[in-house]
C-alpha positions in Angstrom: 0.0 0.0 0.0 1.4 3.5 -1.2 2.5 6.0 1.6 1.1 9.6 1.3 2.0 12.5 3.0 -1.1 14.4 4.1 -0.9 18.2 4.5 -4.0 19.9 7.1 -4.8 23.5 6.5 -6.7 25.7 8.6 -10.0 23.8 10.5 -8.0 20.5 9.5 -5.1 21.8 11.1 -6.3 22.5 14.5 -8.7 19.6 14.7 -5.8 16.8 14.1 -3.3 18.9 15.7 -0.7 18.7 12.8 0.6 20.4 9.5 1.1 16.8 8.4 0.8 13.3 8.8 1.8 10.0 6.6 -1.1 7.4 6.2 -0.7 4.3 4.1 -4.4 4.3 1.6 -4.6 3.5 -1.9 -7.3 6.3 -2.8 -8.5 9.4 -1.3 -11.5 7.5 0.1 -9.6 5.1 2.2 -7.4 8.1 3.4 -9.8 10.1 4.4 -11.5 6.2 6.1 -8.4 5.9 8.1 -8.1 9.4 8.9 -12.1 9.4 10.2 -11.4 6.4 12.1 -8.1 7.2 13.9 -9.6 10.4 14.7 -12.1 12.6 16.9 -15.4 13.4 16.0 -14.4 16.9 15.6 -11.5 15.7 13.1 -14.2 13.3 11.3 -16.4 16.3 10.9 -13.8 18.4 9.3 -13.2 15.9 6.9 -16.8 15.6 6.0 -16.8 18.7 4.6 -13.2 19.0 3.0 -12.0 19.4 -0.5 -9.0 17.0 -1.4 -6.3 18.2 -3.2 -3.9 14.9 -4.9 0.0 16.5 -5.8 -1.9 20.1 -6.5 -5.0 18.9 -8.6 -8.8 18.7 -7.1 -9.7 15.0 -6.1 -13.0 14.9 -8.4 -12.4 10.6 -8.3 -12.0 9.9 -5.0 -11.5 6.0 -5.7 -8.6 6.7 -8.2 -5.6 5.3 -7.0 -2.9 6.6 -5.2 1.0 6.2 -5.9 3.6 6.2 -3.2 4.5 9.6 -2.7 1.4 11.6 -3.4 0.5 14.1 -1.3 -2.8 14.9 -0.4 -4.2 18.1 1.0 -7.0 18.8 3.0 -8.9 22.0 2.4 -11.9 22.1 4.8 -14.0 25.3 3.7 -12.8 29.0 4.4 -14.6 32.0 6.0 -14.0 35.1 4.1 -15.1 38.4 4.1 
């Protein structure tokens, strides 16, 4: 199974307490599985409402295979104003 370095931004951030993580998951669906599970509900909720990011490009096909390497980032949604 592919390693992927995970990046957290803002909400993500401060809900799993880290800039980044590594997570062994072959798609963004089982990352974000693993991350749910290993988590709090506040984390799990975050994640519910991300966008996913794989090396720089939107995650449209969340079952699409990851390679070893990737990065993913997590964009829960921004306030603005």
């Amino acid at each position: 199974m592919p390693t992927i370095t995970v990046r957290f931004f803002a909400a993500a951030r401060e809900a799993f307490g880290a800039r980044e993580s590594h997570i062994s998951a072959g798609s963004v669906d089982e990352l974000v599985s693993t991350l749910a599970e290993a988590s709090d509900p506040q984390a799990a909720t975050v994640l519910s409402r991300s966008s996913f990011l794989v090396n720089s490009v939107a995650a449209t096909d969340r079952t699409a295979p990851l390679a070893d390497g990737d990065t993913v980032d997590v964009l829960p949604p921004f306030a603005g104003g």
